[in-house]
C-alpha positions in Angstrom: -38.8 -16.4 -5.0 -38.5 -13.2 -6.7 -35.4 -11.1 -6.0 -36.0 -7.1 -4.6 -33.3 -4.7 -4.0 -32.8 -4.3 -0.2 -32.5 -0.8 0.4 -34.4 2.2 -0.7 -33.7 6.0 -1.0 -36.6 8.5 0.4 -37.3 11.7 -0.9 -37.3 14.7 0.9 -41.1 15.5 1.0 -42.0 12.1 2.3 -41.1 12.2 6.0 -40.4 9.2 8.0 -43.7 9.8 10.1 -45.3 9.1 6.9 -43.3 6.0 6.3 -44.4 4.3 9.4 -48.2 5.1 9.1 -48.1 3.5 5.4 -46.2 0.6 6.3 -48.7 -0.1 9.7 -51.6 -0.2 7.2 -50.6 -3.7 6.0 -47.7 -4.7 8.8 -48.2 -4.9 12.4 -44.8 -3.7 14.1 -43.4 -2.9 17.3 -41.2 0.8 17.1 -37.9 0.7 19.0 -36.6 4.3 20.6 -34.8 6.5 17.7 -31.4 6.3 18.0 -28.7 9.1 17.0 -25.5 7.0 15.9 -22.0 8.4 14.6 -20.3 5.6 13.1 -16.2 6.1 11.4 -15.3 4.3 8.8 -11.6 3.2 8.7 -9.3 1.9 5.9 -5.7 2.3 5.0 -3.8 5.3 3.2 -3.5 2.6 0.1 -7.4 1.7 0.3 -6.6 -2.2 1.1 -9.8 -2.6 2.2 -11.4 -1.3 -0.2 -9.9 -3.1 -2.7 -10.8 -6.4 -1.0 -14.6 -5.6 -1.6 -15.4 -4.7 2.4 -15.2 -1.4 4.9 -14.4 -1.5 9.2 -16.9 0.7 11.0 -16.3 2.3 14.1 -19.6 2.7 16.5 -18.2 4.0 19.4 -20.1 3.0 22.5 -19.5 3.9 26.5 -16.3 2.2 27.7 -15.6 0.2 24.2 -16.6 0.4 21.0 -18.2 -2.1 18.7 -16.1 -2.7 15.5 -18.3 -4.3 12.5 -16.0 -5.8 9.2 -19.0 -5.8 6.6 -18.4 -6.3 2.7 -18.5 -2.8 0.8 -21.5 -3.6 -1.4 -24.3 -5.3 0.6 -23.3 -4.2 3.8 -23.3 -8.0 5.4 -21.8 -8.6 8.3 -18.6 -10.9 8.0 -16.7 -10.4 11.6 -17.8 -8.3 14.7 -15.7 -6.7 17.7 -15.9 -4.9 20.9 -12.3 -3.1 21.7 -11.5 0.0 24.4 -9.4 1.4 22.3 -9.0 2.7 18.5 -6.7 0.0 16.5 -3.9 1.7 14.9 -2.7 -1.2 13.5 -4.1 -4.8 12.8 -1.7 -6.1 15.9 -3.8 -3.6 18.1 -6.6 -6.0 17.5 -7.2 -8.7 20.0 -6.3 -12.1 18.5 -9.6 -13.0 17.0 -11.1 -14.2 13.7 -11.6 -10.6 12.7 -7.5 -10.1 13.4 -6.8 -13.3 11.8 -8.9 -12.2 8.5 -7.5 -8.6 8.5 -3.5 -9.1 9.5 -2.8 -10.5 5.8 -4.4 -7.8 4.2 -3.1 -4.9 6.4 0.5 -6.1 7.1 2.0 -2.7 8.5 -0.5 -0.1 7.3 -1.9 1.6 9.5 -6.0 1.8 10.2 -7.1 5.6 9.4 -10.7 7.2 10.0 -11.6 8.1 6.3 -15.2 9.2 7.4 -17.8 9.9 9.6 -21.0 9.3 9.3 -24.4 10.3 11.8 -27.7 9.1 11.6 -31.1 9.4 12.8 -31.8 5.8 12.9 -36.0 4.2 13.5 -35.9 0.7 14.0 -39.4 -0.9 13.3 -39.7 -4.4 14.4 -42.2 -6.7 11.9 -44.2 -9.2 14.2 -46.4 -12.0 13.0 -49.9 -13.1 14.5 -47.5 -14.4 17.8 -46.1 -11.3 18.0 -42.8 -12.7 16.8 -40.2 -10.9 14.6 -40.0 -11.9 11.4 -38.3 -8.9 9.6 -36.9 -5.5 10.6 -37.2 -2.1 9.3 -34.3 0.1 9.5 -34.8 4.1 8.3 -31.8 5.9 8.5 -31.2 10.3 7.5 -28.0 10.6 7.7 -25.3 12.9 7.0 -21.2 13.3 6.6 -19.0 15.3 9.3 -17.0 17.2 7.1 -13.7 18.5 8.2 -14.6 21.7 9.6 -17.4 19.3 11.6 -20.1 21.1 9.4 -22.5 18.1 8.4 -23.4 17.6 4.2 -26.5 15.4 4.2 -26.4 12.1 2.7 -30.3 11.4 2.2 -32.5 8.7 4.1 -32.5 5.3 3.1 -34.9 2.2 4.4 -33.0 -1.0 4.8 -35.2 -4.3 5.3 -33.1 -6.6 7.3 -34.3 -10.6 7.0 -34.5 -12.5 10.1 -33.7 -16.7 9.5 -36.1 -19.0 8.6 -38.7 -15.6 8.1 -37.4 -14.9 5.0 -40.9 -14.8 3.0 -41.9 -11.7 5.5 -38.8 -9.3 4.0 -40.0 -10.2 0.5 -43.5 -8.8 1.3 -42.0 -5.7 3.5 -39.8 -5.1 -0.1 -42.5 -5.7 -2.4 -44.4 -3.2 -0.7 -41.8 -0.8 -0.3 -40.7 -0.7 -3.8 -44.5 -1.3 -5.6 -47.0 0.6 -2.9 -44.3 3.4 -1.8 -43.1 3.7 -5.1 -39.1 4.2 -3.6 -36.2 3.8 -6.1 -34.1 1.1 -5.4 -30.1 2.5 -4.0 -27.3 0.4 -5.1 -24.4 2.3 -3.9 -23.3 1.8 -0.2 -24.1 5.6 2.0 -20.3 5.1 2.5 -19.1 5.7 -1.1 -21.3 8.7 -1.4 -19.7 9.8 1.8 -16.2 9.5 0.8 -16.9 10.8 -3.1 -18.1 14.1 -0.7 -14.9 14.2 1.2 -13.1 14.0 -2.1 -12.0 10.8 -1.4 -11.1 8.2 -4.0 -10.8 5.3 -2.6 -8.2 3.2 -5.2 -6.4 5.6 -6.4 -3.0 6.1 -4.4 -1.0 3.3 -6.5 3.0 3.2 -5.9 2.8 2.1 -9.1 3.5 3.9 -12.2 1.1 3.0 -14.5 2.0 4.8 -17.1 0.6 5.4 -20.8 2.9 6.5 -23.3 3.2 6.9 -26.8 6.1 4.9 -28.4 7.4 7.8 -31.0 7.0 10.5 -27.9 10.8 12.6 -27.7 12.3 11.0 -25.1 13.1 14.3 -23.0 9.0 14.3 -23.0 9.1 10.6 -22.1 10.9 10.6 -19.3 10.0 14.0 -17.3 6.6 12.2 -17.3 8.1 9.2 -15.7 9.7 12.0 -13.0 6.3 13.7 -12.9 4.5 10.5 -11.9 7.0 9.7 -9.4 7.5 13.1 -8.0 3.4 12.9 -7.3 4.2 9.4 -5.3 7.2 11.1 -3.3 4.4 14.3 -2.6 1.9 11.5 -1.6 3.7 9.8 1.0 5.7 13.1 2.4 2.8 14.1 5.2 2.6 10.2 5.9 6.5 10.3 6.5 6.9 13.4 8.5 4.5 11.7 10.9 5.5 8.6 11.0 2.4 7.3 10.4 3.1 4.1 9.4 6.0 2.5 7.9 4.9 2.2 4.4 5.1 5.5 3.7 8.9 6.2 4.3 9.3 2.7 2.2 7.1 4.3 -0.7 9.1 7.2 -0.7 12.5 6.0 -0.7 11.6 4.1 -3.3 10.0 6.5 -5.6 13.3 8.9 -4.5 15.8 5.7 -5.9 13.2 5.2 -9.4 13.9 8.8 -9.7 17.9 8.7 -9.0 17.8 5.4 -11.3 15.9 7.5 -13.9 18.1 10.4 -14.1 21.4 8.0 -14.4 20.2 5.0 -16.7 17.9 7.0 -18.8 21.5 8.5 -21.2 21.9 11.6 -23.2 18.6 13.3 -22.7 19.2 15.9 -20.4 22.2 18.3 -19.8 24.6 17.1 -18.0 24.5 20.5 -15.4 20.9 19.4 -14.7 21.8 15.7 -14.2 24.7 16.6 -11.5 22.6 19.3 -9.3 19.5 16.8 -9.1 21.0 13.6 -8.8 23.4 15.1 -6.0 19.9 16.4 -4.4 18.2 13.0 -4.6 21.1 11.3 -3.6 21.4 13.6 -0.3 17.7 12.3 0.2 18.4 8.8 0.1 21.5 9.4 2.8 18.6 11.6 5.1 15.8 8.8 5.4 18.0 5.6 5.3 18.8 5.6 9.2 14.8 5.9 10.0 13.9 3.1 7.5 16.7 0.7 8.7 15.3 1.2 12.5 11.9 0.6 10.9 13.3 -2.5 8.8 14.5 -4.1 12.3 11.8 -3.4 14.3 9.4 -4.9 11.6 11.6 -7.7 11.5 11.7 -8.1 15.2 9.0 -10.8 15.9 11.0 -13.1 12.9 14.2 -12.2 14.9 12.5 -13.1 18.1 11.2 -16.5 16.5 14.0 -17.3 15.3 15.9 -18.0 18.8 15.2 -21.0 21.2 12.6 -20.7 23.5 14.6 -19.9 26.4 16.3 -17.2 24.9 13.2 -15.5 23.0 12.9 -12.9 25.9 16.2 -11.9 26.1 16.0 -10.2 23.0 13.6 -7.7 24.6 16.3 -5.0 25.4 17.0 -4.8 21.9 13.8 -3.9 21.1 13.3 -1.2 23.0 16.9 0.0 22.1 15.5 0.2 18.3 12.1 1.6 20.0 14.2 4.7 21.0 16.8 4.5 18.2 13.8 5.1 15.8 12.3 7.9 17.8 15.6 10.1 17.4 15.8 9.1 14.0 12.1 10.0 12.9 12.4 13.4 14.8 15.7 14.1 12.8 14.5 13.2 9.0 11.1 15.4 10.0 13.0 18.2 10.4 14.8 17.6 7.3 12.3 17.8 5.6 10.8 20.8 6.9 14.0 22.3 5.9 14.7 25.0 3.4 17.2 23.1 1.0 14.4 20.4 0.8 11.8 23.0 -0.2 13.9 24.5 -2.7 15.0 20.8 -3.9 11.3 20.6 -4.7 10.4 23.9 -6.2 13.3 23.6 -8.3 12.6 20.0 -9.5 8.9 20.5 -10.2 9.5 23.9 -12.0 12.4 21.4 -14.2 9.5 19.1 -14.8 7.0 21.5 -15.9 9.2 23.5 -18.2 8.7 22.5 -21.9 11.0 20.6 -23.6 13.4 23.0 -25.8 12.8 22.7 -29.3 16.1 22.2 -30.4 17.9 19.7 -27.4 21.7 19.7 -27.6 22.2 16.1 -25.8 21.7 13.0 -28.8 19.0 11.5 -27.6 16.5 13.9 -26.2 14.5 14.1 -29.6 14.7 10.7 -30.0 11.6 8.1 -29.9 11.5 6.8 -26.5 10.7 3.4 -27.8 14.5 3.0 -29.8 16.1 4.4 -26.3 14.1 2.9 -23.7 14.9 -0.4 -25.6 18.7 0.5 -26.2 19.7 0.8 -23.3 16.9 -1.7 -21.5 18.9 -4.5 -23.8 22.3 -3.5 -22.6 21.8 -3.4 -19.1 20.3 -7.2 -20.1 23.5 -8.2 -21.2 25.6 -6.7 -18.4 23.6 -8.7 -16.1 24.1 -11.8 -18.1 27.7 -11.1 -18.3 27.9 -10.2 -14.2 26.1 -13.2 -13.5 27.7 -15.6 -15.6 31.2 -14.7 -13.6 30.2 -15.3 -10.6 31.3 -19.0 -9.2 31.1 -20.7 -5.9 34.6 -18.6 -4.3 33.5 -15.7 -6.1 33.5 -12.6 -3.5 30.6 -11.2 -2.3 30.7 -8.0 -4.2 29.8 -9.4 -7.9 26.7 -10.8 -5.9 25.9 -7.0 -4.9 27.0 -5.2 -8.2 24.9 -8.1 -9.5 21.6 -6.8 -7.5 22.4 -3.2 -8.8 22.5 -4.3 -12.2 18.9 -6.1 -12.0 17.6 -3.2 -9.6 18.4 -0.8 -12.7 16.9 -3.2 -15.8 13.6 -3.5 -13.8 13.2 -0.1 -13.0 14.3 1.0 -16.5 11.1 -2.4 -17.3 8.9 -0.7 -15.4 9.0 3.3 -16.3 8.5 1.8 -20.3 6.4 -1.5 -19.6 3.5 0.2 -21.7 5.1 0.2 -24.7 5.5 -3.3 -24.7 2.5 -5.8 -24.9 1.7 -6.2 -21.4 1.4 -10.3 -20.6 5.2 -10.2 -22.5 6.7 -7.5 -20.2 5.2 -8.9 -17.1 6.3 -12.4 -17.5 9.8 -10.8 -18.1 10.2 -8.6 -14.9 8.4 -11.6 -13.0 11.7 -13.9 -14.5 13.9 -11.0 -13.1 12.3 -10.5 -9.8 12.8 -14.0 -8.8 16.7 -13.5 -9.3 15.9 -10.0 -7.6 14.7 -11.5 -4.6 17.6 -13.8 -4.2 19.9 -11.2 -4.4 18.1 -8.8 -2.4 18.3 -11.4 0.7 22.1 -11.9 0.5 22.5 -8.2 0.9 20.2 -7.9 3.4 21.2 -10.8 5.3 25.1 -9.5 5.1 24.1 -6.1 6.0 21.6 -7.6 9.3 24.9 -9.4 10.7 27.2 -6.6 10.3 24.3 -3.9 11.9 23.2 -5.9 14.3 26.8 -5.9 15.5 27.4 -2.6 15.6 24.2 -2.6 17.3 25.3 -4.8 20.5 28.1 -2.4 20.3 26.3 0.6 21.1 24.0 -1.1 23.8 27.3 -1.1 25.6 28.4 1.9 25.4 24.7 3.0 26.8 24.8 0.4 29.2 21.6 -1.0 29.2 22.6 -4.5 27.8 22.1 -7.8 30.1 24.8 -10.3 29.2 22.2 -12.4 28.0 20.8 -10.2 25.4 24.3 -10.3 23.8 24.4 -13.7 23.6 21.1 -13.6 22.6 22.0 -11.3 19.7 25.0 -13.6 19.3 22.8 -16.4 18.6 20.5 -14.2 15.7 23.8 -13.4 14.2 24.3 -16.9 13.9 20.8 -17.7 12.6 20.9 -14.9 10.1 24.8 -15.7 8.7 23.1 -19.2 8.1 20.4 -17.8 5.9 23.0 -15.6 4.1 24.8 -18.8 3.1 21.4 -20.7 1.8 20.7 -17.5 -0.4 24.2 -17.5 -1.7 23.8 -21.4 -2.1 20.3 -20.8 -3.8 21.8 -18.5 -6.0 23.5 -20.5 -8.9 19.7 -22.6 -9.6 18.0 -18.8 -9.6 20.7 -16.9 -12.0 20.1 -20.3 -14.7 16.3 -19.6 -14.5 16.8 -16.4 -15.2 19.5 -17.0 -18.0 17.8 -19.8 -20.1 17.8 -19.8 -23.4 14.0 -19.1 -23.1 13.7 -16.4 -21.7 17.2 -14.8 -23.8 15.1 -15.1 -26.7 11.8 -13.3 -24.9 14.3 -10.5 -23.9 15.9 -10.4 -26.9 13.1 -10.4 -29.4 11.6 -7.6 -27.4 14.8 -5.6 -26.7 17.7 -6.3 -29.1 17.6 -3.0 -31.6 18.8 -5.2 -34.4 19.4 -8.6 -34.6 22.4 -9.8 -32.7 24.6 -13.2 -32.8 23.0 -15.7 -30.2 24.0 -15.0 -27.0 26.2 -17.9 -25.7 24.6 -19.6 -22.5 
């Protein structure tokens, strides 16, 4: 069976009237009422589903609306849904396949419109010698809604759409299409024009770095490029954060805030020292302004595991706690948005992008500003190496839990320092490396946060007294998570000794040191 494309672009001067006379000359068909359909398209701030290859379509109906998940490129159908109401998030979906396929690939995003698309749709219904369908005809003009609701027309396109077992009849509708109409074939999906028209571009929001640089670049240079790159991630999640949005977007911009603060102390002797103190004072005083939002958003995505957790008969006990974070998050949000509509944050930003735009002086006074970033990138990358061999080697089975923490700090700096500088180094070596530290990472990140849940959620059943909204069983209920989460805490801690010998192996001492050491060194005793 030969292969035709399925779709078709028609030129202006051909009208669809024109279409359907043509096609009745060799097709007999039966002509359904034309249709006007607006259909949104949704996806996440971070393009998730578009980077999985498929697109959610909105066509809004009387009391509910029909939700289609198709893949991007041929348009097939893979899951279909009828819901009342818009789906913010993937948990606003009823428990379906379509949920079940979706929840691992949008986790906590939420689902925004990114376009919206009307048509003039004909439907033309091919019949065989019974009258039976065997093939439809879909022609569709449609156009964009931009965002002043102006339209910007997208062109018309004929779609043949097989039915089962008829699949012979399509192949004769196509070869007629593309042979007696003489239509060029369309490969790209109405939507991607659509959203290259909204000045979308889907896949490119990356926290990321992804970074290019040169090896002998002055270091100064270097690293105000790292800042730039993060400063545009901090810019892209601000909006996203004011409104609470989603989650994700405080998370990404905490975290670009700390790469930035861990930039501007581990990256040594390249800028003045009164720049260093005013802007890492600044970034520091952002880090103190959106941690109480982010931990009320840490809990309450944490909730259902807490909930979990707990024996059946206590699970809905936990319940006022919930809503105690509920509102707990609401006064926090409303407090970091006006923060950062404020004017010290404004001139915090002016003051840092006009720093990061400024041209490097020509003759720096700190050592090594006009050095390659290469030889400092690796200096100090090799030294925080050590102190985190050193850190970890000290730490025994009574050892408090502070080296544990000052342990994480050290390994939170070396991969940040791994990641602004991982293009200079071959890329399969560098990513094995910060894979080898992120499983250390992750150990240590879980007894912190584990230690930090217990001690919080304490305080927490504290102040639900003092409001006094809190049902003796939702303390003992908390009592009990407290318990759970202090026995996780000790399995980390326990887990602790077989990670930090992973990561200090002789194997990998020689990978980091072949790549880091500026000269060689003794070997480092294991």
């Amino acid at each position: 069976m030969s292969v035709h494309p399925s779709q078709f672009a028609v030129p202006r001067q051909l009208s669809t009237n024109k279409i359907k006379t043509k096609l009745r000359e060799f097709i007999l068909f039966k002509e359904e009422p034309p249709q006007t359909v607006n259909r949104i398209y949704y996806d996440t701030f971070d393009w998730r589903l578009h980077g999985k290859g498929e697109t959610l379509e909105q066509e809004p109906g009387g009391q509910d609306s029909a939700y289609y998940l198709r893949e991007l490129k041929s348009g097939k159908l893979r899951f279909t849904q009828r819901m009342n109401r818009v789906p913010e998030f993937v948990w606003d979906i009823p428990p379906t396949s379509m949920r079940k396929h979706l929840e691992p690939m949008l986790e906590m995003r939420a689902l925004l419109p990114q376009a919206n698309i009307n048509s003039r749709i004909h439907r033309l219904n091919a019949l065989d010698k019974r009258r039976k369908t065997v093939a439809r005809v879909v022609i569709e003009d449609s156009s964009v809604i931009l965002p002043n609701k102006k339209k910007r027309r997208l062109g018309r396109l004929i779609k043949v759409l097989p039915v089962r077992g008829y699949e012979k009849a399509s192949e004769r509708i196509l070869e007629l299409i593309e042979k007696d109409l003489g239509l060029p074939p369309v490969k790209d999906n109405l939507i991607l024009t659509a959203f290259s028209i909204l000045g979308h571009r889907p896949g490119s929001y990356s926290s990321k770095l992804n970074l290019h640089l040169d090896s002998e670049m002055r270091s100064d240079e270097a690293t105000k490029i790292v800042l730039q790159r993060l400063l545009e991630t901090t810019l892209a999640n601000e909006e996203g954060t004011r409104k609470d949005i989603d989650s994700e977007f405080l998370h990404d911009y905490r975290v670009s805030v700390r790469r930035t603060r861990s930039a501007l102390s581990q990256i040594k002797n390249v800028f003045t020292e009164s720049v260093l103190n005013r802007f890492k004072t600044e970034f520091a005083w952002i880090g103190q302004i959106t941690g109480p939002t982010r931990d009320m958003d840490v809990y309450l995505l944490s909730f259902d595991d807490y909930r979990d957790s707990l024996p059946e008969a206590v699970k809905a006990d936990l319940d006022p706690l919930l809503s105690f974070l509920q509102d707990h998050q609401k006064i926090e949000q409303k407090a970091l948005a006006k923060t950062l509509a404020s004017s010290r944050y404004k001139r915090l930003l002016k003051s840092w992008r006009t720093f990061l735009e400024a041209p490097v002086p020509k003759r720096p006074t700190q050592p090594n500003a006009n050095r390659p970033i290469a030889k400092v990138a690796r200096e100090r990358t090799w030294r925080l190496y050590r102190r985190a061999l050193k850190e970890g080697r000290a730490i025994k089975p009574e050892t408090p839990a502070e080296a544990l923490h000052d342990l994480r700090k050290t390994c939170k700096k070396l991969r940040y320092l791994m990641e602004f500088f991982q293009s200079l180094y071959p890329p399969s070596d560098i990513k094995a490396l910060i894979k080898v530290l992120k499983i250390l990472q992750d150990n240590l990140g879980d007894f912190q946060d584990y230690e930090v849940q217990v001690a919080t959620l304490k305080t927490f059943s504290q102040q639900m007294l003092k409001e006094g909204k809190t049902p003796a069983e939702t303390l003992m209920a908390m009592g009990i998570l407290v318990e759970s989460i202090s026995e996780r805490q000790h399995k980390a801690r326990r887990e602790f000794s077989e990670r930090f010998h992973r990561f200090s192996r002789p194997e990998n001492q020689k990978h980091f040191r072949a790549m880091f050491a500026a000269q060689p060194l003794e070997a480092l005793a294991s």
